[in-house]
N, C-alpha and C positions, 0 to 999 in steps of 0.2 A: 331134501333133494340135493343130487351133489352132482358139483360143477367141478369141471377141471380150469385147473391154473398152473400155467406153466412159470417155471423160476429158473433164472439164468444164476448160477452162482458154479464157485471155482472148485474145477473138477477133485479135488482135495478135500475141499468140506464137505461134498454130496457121499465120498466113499466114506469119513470119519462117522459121518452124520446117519448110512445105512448100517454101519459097524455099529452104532450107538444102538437103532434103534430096533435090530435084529436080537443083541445080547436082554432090551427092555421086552421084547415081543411084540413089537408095534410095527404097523407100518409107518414108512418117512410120510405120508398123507398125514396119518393119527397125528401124529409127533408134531407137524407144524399148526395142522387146524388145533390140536389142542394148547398150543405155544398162541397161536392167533387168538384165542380166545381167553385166556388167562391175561393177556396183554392190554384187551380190549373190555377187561369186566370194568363198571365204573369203580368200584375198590381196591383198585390197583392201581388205579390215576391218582397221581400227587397233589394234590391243587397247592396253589402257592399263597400263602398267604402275608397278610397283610402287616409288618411291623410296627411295634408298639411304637410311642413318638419318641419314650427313652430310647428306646434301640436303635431309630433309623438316625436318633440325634448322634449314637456313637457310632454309626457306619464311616466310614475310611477316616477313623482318628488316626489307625497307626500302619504308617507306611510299611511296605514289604518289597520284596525283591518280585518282580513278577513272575519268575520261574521256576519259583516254590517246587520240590518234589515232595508234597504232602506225608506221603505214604514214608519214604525216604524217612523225613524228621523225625516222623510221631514211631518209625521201628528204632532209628538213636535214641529217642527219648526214651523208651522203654528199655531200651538198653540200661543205659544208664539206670534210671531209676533202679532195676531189679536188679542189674549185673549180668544179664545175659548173654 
């Protein structure tokens, strides 16, 4: 049985998001209950688990800058590494 549900979102991603799902041949319906449902299977849920005691014993040994650009470092670092 299908219910309707109404979604408030920014008139920009509602055109992107019928562009998407016209060129897939879906409806935006399909496209989000099938998005809702891939989201909500339980093997897609992360569970967190639990640190060994060596590991949580090494948790914040080494200071950092708080405002790390992850992504930033680890694409210099591979620079570097390879030369690219």
């Amino acid at each position: 049985m299908n219910t309707k549900l109404t979604l408030t979102l920014e008139k920009k991603v509602i055109e992107i998001a019928k562009k998407y799902a016209k060129e897939k041949g879906q409806s935006l319906s399909e496209m989000v209950e099938n998005y809702f449902k891939f989201i909500t299977k339980s093997e897609n849920v992360v569970e967190e688990k639990e640190l060994s005691y060596k590991v949580s014993k090494l948790r914040g040994i080494i200071k950092t800058e708080t405002d790390i650009d992850y992504k930033k470092t680890l694409t210099e670092e591979l620079s570097k590494k390879y030369g690219a």
